[in-house]
Backbone as CSV, one residue per row, in Angstrom:
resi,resn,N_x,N_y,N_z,CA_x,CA_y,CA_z,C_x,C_y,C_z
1,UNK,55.963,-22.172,-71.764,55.621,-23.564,-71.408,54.406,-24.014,-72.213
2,UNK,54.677,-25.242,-72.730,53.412,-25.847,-73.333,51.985,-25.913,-72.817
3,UNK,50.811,-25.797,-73.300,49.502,-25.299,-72.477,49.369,-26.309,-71.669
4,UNK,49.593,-27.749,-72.345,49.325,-29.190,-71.919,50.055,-29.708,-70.578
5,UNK,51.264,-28.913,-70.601,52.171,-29.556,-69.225,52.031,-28.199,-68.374
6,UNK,51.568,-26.782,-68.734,51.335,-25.709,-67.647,50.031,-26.242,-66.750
7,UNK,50.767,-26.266,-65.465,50.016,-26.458,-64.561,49.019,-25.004,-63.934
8,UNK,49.698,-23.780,-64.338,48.564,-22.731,-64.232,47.609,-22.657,-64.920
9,UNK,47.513,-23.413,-66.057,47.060,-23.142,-67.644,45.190,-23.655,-66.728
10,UNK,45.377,-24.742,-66.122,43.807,-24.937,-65.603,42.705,-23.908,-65.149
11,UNK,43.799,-22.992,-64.363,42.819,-22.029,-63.160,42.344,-20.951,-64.444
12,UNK,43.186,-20.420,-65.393,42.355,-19.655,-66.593,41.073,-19.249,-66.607
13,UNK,40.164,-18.376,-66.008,39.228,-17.684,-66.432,39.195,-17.065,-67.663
14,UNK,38.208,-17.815,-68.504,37.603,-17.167,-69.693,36.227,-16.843,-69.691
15,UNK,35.961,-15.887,-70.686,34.552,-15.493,-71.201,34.247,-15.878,-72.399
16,UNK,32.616,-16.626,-71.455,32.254,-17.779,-73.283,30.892,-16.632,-73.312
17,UNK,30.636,-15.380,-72.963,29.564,-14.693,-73.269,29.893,-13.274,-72.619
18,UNK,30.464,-12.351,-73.552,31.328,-11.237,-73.104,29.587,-10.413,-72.995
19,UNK,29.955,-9.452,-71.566,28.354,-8.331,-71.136,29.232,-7.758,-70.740
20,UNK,28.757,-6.226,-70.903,29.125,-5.022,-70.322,27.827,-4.120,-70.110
21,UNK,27.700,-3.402,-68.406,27.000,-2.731,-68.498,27.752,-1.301,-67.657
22,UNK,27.710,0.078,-68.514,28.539,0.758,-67.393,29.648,1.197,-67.100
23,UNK,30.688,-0.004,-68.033,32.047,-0.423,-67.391,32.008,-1.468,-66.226
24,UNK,31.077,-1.974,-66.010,30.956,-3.026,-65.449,31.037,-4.494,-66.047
25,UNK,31.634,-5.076,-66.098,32.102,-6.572,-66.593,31.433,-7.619,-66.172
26,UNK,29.873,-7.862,-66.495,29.319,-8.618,-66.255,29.246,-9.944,-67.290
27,UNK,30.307,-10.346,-67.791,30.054,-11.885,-68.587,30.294,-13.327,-68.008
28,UNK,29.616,-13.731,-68.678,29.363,-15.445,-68.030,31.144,-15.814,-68.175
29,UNK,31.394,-16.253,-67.452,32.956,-17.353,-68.077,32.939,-18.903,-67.461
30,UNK,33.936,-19.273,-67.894,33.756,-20.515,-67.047,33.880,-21.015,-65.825
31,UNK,34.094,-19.958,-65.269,33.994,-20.667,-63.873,32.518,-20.673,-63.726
32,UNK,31.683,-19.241,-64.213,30.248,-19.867,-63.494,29.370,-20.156,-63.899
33,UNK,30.016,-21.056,-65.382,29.798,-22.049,-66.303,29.479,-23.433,-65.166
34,UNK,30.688,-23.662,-64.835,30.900,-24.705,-63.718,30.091,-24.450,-62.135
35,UNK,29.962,-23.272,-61.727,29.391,-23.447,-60.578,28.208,-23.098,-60.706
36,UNK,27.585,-22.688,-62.018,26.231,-23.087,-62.643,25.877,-24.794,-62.498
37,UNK,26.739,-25.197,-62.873,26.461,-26.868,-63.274,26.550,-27.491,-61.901
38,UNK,27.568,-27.111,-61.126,27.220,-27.658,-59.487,25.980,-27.301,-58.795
39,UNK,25.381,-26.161,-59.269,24.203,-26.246,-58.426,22.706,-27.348,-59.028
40,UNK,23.170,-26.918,-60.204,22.210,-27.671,-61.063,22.468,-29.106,-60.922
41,UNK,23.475,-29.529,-60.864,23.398,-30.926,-61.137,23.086,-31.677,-58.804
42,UNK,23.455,-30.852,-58.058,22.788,-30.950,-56.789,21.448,-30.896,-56.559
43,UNK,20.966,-29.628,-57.246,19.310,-29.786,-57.071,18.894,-30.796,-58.026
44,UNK,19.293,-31.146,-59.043,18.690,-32.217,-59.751,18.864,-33.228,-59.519
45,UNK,19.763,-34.107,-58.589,20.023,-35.380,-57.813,19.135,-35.344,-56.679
46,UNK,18.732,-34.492,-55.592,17.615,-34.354,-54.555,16.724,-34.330,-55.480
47,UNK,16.175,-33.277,-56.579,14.875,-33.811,-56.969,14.629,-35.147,-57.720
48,UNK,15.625,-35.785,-57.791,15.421,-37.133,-58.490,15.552,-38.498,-57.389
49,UNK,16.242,-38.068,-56.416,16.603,-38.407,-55.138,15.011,-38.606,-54.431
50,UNK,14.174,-37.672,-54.569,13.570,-38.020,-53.348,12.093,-37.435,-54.199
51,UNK,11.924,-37.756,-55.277,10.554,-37.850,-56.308,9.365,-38.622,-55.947
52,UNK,10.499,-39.870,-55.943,9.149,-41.183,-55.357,9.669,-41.038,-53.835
53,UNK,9.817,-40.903,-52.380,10.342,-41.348,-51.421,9.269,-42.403,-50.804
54,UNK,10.204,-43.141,-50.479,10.156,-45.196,-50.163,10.197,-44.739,-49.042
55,UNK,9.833,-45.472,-47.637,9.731,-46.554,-46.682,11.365,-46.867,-46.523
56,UNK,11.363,-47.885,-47.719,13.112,-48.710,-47.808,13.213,-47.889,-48.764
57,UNK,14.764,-46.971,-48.711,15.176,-46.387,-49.561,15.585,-46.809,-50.659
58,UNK,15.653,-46.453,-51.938,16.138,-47.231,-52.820,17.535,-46.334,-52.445
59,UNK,18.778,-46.525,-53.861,20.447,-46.166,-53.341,20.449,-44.623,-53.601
60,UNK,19.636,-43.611,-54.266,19.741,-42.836,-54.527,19.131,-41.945,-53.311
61,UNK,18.296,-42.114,-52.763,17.379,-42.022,-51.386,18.167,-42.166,-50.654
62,UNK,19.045,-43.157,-50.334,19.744,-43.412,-48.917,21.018,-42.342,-48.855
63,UNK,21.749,-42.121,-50.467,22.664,-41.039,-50.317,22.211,-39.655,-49.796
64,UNK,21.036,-39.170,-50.344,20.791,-38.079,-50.434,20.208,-37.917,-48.705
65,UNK,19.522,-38.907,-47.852,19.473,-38.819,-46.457,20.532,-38.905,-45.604
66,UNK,21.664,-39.505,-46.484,22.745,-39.643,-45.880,23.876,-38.077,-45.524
67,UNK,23.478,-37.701,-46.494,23.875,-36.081,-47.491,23.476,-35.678,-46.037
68,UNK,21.930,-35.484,-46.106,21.485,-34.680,-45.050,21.563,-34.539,-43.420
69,UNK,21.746,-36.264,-43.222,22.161,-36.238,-42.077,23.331,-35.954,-41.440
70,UNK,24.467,-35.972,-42.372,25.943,-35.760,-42.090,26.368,-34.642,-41.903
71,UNK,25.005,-33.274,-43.079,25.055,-31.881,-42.365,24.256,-31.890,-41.416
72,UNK,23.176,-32.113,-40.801,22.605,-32.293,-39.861,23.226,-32.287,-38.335
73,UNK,24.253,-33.585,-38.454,24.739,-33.746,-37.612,25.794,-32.617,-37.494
74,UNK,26.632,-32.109,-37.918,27.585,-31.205,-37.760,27.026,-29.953,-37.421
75,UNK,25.695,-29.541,-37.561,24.890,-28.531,-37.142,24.807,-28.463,-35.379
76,UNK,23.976,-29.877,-35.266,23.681,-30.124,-33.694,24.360,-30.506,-32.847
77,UNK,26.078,-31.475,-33.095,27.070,-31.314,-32.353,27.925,-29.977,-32.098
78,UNK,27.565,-29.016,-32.967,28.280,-27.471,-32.952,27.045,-26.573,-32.117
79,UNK,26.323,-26.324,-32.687,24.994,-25.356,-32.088,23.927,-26.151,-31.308
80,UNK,24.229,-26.837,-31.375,22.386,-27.746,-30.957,20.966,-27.313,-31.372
81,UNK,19.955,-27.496,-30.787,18.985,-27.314,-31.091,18.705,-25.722,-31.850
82,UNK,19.409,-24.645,-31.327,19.346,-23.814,-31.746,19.868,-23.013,-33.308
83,UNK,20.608,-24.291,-33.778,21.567,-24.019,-34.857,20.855,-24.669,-36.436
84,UNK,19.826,-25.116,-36.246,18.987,-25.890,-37.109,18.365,-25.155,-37.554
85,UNK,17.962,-23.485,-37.432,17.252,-22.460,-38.319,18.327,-22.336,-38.998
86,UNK,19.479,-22.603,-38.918,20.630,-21.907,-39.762,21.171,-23.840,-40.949
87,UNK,20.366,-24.735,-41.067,20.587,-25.922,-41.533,20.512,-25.335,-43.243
88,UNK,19.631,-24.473,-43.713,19.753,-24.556,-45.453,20.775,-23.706,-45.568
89,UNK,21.419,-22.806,-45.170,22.518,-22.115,-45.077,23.999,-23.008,-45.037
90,UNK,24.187,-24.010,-44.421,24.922,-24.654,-43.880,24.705,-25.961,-44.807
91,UNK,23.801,-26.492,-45.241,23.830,-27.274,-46.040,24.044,-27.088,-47.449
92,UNK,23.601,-25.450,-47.888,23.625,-25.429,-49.519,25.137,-24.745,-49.534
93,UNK,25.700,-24.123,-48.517,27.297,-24.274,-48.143,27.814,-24.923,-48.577
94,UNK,27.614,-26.412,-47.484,28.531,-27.586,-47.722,28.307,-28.202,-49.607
95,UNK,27.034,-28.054,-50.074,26.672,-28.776,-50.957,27.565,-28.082,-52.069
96,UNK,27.662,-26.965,-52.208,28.010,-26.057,-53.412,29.160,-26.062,-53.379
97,UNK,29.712,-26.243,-52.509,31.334,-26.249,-52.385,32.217,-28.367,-52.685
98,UNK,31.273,-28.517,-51.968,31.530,-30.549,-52.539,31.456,-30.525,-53.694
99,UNK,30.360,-29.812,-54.308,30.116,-30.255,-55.622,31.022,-29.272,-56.661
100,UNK,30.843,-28.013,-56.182,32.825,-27.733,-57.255,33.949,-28.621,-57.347
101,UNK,34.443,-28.562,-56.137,35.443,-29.433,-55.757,35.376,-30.527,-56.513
102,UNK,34.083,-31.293,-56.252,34.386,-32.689,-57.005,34.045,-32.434,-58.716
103,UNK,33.313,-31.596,-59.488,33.464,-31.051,-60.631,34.797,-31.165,-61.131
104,UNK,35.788,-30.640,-60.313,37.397,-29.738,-61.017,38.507,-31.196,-60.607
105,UNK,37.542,-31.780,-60.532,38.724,-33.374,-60.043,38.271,-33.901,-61.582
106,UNK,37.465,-33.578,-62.571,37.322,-34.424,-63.978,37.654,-33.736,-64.601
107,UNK,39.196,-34.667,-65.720,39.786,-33.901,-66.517,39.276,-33.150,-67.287
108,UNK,39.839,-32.017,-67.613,39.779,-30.539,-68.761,38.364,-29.763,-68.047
109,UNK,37.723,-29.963,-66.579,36.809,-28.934,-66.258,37.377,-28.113,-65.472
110,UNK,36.379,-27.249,-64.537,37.484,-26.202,-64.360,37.046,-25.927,-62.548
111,UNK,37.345,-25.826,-61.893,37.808,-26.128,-60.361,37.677,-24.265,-59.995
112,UNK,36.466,-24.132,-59.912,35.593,-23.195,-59.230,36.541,-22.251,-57.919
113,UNK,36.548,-23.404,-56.941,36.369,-22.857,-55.666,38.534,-22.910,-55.674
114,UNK,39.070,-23.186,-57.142,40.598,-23.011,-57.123,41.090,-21.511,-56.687
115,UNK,39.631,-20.449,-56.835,39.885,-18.835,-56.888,39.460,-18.465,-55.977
116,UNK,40.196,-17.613,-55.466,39.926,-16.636,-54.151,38.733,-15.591,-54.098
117,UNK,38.179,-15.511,-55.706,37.361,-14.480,-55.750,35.532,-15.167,-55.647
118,UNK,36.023,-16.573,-55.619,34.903,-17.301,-55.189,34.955,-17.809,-53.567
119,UNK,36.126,-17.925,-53.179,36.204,-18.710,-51.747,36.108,-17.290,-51.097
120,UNK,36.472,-16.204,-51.517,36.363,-15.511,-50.709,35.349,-14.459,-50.322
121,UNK,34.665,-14.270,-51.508,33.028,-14.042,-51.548,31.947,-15.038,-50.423
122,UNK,32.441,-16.291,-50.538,31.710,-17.375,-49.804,31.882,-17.157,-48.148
123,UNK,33.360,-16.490,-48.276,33.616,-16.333,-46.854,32.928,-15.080,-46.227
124,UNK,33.636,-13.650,-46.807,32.583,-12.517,-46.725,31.330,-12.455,-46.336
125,UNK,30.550,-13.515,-47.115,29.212,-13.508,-47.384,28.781,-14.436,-45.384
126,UNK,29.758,-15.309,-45.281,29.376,-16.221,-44.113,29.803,-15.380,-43.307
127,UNK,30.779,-14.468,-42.918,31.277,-13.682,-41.527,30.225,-12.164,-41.536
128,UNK,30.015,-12.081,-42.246,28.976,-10.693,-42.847,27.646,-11.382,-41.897
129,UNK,26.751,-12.411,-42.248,26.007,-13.293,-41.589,25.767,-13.337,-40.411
130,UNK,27.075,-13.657,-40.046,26.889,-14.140,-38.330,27.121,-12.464,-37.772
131,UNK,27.978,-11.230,-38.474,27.384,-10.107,-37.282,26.101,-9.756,-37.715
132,UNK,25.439,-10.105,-38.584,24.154,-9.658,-38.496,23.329,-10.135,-37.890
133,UNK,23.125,-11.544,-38.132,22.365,-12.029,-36.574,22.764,-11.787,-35.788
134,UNK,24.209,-11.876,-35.439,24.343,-11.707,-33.831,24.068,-10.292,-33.205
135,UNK,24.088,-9.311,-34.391,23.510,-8.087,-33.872,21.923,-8.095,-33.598
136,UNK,21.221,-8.676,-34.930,19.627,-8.712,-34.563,19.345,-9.739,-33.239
137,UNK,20.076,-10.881,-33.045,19.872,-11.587,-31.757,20.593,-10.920,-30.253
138,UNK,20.964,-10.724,-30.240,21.943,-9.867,-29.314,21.895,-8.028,-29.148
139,UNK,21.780,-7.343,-29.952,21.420,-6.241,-29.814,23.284,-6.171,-29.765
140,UNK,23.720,-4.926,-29.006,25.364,-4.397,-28.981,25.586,-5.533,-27.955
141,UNK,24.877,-6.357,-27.401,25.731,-7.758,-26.531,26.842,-8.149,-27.327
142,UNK,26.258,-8.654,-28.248,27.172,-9.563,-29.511,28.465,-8.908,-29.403
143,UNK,29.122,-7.862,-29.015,30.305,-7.477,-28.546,31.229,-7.435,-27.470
144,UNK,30.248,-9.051,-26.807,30.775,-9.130,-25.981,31.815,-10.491,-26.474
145,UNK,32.044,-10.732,-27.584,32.581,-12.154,-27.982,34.436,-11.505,-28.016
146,UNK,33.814,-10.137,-27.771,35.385,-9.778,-27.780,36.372,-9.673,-26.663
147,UNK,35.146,-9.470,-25.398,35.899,-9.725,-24.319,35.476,-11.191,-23.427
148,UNK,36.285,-11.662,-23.411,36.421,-13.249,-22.777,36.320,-13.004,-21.171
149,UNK,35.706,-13.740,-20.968,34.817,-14.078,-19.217,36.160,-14.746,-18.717
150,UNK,35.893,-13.987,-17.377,37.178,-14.102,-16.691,38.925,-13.773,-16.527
151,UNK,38.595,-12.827,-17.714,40.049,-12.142,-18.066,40.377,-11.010,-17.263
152,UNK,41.229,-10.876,-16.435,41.336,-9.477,-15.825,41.061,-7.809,-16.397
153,UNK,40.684,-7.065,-15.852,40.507,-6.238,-16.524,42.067,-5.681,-17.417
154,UNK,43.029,-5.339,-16.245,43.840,-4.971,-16.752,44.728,-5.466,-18.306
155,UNK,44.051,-6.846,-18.258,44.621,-7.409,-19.851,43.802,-7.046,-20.894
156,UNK,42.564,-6.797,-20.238,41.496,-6.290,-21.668,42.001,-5.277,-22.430
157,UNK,43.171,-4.280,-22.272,43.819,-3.583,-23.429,44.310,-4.491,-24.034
158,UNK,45.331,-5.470,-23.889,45.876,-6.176,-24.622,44.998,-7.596,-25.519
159,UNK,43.609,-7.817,-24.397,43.129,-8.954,-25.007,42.318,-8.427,-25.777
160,UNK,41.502,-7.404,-25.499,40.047,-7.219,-26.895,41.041,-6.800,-27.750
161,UNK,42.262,-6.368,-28.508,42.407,-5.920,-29.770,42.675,-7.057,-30.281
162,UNK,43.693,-8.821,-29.621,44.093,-9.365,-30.109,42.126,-10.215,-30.801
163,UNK,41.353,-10.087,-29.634,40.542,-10.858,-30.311,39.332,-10.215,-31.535
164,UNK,39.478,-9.181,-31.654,39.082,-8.062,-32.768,39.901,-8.466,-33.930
165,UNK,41.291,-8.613,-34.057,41.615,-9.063,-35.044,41.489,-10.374,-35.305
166,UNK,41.660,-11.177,-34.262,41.095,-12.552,-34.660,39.819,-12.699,-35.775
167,UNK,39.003,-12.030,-35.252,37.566,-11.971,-35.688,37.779,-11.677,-37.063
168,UNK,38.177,-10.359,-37.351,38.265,-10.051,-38.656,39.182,-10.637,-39.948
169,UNK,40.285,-11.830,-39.345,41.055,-12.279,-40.164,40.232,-14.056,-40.251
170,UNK,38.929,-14.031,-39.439,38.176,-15.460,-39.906,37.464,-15.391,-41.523
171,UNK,37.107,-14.287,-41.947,36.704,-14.463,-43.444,37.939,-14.976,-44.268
172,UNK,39.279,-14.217,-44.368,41.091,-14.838,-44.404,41.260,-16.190,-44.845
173,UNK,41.381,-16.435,-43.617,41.311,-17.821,-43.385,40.513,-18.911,-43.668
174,UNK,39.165,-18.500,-43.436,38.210,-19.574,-44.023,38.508,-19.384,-45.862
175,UNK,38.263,-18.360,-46.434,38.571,-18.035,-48.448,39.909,-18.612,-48.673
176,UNK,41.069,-18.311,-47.725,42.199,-19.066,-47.826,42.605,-20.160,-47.867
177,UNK,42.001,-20.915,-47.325,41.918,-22.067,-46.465,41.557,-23.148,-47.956
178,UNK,39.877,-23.021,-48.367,39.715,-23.737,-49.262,40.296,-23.587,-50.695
179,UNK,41.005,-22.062,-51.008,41.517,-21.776,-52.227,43.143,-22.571,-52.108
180,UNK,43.678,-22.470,-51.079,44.581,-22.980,-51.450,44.799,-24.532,-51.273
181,UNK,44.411,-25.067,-50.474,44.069,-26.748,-50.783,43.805,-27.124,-52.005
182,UNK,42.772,-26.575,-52.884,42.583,-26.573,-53.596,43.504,-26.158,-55.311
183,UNK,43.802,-25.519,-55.317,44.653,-24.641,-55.845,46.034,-25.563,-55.894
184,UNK,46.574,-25.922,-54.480,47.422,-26.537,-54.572,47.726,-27.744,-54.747
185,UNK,46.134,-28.221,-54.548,46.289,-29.983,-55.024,46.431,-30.362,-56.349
186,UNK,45.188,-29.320,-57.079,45.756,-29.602,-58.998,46.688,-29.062,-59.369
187,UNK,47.661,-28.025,-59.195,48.876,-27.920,-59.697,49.135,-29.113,-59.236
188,UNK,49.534,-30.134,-57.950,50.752,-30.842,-58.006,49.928,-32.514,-59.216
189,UNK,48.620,-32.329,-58.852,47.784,-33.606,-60.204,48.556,-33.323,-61.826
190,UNK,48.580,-32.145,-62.124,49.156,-31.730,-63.419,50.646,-31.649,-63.411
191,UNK,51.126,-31.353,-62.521,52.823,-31.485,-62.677,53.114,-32.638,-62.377
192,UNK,52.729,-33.770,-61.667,52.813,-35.266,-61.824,52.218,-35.963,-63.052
193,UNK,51.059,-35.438,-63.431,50.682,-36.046,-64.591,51.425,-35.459,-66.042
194,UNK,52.385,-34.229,-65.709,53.365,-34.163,-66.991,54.266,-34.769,-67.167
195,UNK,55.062,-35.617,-66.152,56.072,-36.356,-66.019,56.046,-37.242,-67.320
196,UNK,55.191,-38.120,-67.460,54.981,-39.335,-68.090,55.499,-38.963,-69.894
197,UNK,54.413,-38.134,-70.404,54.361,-37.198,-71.649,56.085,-36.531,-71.705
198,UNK,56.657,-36.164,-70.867,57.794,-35.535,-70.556,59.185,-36.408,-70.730
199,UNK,58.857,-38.071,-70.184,59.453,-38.709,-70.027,59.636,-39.741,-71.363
200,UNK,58.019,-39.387,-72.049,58.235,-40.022,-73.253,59.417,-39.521,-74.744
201,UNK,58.948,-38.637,-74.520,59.900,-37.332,-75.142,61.139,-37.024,-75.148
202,UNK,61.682,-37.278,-74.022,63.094,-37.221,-73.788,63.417,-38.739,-73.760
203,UNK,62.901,-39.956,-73.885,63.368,-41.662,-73.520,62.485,-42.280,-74.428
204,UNK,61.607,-41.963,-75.021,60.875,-42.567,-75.830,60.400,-43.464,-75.063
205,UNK,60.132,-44.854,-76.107,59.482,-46.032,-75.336,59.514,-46.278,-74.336
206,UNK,61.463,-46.157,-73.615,61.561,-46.853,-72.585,61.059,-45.464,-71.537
207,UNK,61.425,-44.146,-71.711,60.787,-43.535,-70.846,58.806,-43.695,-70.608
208,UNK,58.208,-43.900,-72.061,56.867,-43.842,-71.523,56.944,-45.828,-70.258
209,UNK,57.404,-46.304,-70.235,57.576,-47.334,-69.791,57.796,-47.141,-67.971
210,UNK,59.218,-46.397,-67.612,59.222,-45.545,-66.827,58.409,-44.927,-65.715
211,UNK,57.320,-43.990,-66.760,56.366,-43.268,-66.530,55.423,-44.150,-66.079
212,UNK,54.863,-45.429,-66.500,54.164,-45.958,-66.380,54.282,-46.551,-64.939
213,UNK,55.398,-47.488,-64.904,55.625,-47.851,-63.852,56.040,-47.322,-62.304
214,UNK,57.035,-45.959,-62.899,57.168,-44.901,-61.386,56.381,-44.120,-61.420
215,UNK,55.851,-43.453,-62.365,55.117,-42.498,-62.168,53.147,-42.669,-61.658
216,UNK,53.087,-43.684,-62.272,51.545,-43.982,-62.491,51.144,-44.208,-61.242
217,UNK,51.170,-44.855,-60.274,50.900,-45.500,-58.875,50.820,-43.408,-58.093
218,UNK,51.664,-42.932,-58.362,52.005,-41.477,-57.589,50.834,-41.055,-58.133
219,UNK,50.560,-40.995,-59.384,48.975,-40.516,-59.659,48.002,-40.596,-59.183
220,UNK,48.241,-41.851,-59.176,46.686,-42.230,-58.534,46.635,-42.185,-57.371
221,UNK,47.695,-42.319,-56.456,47.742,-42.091,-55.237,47.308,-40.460,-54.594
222,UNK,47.865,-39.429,-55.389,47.468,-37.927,-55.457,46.302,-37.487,-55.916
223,UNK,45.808,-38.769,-56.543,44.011,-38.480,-57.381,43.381,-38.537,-55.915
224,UNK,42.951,-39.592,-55.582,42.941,-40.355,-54.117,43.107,-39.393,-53.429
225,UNK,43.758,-38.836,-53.141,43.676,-38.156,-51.717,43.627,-36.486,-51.976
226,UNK,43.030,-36.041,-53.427,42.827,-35.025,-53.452,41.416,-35.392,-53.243
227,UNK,40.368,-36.014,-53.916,39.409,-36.261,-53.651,38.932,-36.322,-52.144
228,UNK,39.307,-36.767,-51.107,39.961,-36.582,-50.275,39.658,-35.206,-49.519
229,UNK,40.482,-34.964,-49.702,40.615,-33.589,-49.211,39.673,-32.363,-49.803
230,UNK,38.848,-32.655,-51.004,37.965,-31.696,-51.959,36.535,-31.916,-50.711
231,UNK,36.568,-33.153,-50.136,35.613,-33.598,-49.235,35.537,-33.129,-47.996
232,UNK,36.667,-33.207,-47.267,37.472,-32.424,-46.350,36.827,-30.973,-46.369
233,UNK,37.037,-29.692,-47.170,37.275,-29.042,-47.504,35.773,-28.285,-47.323
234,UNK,35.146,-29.161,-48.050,33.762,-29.103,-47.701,33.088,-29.021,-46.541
235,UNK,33.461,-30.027,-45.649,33.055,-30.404,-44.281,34.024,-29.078,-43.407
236,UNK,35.259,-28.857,-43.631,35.894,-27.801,-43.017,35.208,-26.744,-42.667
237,UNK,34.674,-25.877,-44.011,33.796,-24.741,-44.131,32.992,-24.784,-43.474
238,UNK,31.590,-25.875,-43.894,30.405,-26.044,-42.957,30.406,-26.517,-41.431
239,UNK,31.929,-26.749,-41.212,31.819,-27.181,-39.238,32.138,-25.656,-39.101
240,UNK,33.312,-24.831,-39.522,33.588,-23.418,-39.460,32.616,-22.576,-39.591
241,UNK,31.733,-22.689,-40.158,30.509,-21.897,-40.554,29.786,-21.932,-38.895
242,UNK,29.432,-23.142,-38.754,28.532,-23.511,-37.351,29.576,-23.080,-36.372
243,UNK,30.674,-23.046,-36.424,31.768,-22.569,-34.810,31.669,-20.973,-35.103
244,UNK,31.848,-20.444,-36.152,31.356,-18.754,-36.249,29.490,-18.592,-35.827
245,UNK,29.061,-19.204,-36.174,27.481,-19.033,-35.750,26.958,-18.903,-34.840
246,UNK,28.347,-20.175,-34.020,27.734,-19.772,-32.803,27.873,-18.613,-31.857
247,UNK,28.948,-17.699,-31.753,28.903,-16.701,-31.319,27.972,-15.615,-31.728
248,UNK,26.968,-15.740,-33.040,25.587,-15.149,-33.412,24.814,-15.737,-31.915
249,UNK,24.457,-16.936,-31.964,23.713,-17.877,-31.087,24.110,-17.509,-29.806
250,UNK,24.870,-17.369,-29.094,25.215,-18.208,-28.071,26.557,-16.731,-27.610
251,UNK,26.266,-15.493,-27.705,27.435,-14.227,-27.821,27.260,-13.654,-26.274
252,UNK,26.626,-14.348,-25.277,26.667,-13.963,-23.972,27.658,-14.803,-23.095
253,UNK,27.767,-16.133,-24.006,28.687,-17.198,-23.290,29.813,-16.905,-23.408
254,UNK,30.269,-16.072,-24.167,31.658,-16.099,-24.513,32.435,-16.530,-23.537
């Protein structure tokens, strides 16, 4: 298949600075080319964001409070007061992951969080987290999230294993979750956007014509609501992040 109409051809990991130490494969490639540039280009909008801070915000000020309050809020409707030591965690979360996402939505860059070996590091790294606090906050309590208040005893064979595995298939699910939304929204951007090129080729004029008219509106409509969902995706993680936290927080209520 042509590179231009392969819709796998995007997710491609390359190395633009081959390291080896060991047998260890430490080179830069592009993905963290790109999730180099998401962090950088986040901290450099807050520090430009909030350099001079106004009274009356100017528009760059009001996003970036806006930024903050929207994780803010998803912190203190999930954890409350208690969940706000855990806000730069939860915010440079949400931030690093918006800002891939919306990176890999501009043509020919490259869509970070499309790989499992990034969503799922992110996840690891967040379920790893919460048993560690919940062990340093809780002591061996924190094991009590496995048995649910008010369950008969006699079901606790059957209920603590189902909720043991629950537990352990939330890193899964959360790395899963954003890789394949993701993953699956630009394959279908690139296999709609081959149509047109495809259509020219086989119909010429009247197919690029075609293309224009059936195809083009479906584009943009799938641009739209991947964006969309890259936003989504974001907010998913960081409310998921705070609903795992809280059983760190809060592992006596179960």
């Amino acid at each position: 298949m042509n590179i231009a109409t392969d819709p796998m051809h995007q997710f491609l990991v390359t190395r633009l600075f081959d390291f080896r130490i060991g047998g260890f494969d430490l080179s830069f490639t592009n993905s963290a080319a790109f999730m180099l540039a998401g962090v950088l280009g986040v901290t450099g909008f807050f520090l430009w964001a909030f350099s001079s801070p106004r009274t009356v915000p100017n528009r760059a000020q009001s996003i970036g409070e806006m930024w903050y309050g929207f994780v803010r809020g998803i912190i203190r409707d999930v954890n409350g007061d208690a969940g706000m030591a855990f806000f730069p965690l939860v915010f440079t979360l949400f931030s690093f992951i918006l800002a891939a996402n919306m990176i890999g939505m501009i043509p020919w860059f490259f869509t970070s969080t499309s790989h499992i070996a990034v969503t799922g590091a992110l996840a690891l790294f967040t379920i790893g987290l919460v048993v560690v606090v919940g062990l340093i906050r809780n002591g061996f309590g924190f094991f009590r999230i496995f048995v649910p208040s008010g369950v008969p005893a006699v079901l606790l064979l059957i209920v603590v294993p189902i909720e043991i595995l629950s537990f352990l298939s939330r890193p899964i699910s959360l790395g899963m979750r954003l890789f394949a939304n993701m993953l699956g929204g630009h394959v279908a951007l690139k296999v709609f956007a081959g149509f047109v090129p495809q259509l020219a080729a086989g119909l010429g004029a009247t197919g690029m014509v075609m293309g224009g008219v059936l195809v083009m509106p479906l584009i943009i409509g799938v641009t739209a609501l991947e964006f969309l969902v890259a936003f989504l995706q974001a907010y998913v993680f960081a409310m998921l992040t705070c609903v795992y936290l809280n059983d760190a927080l809060h592992a006596g209520h179960h």
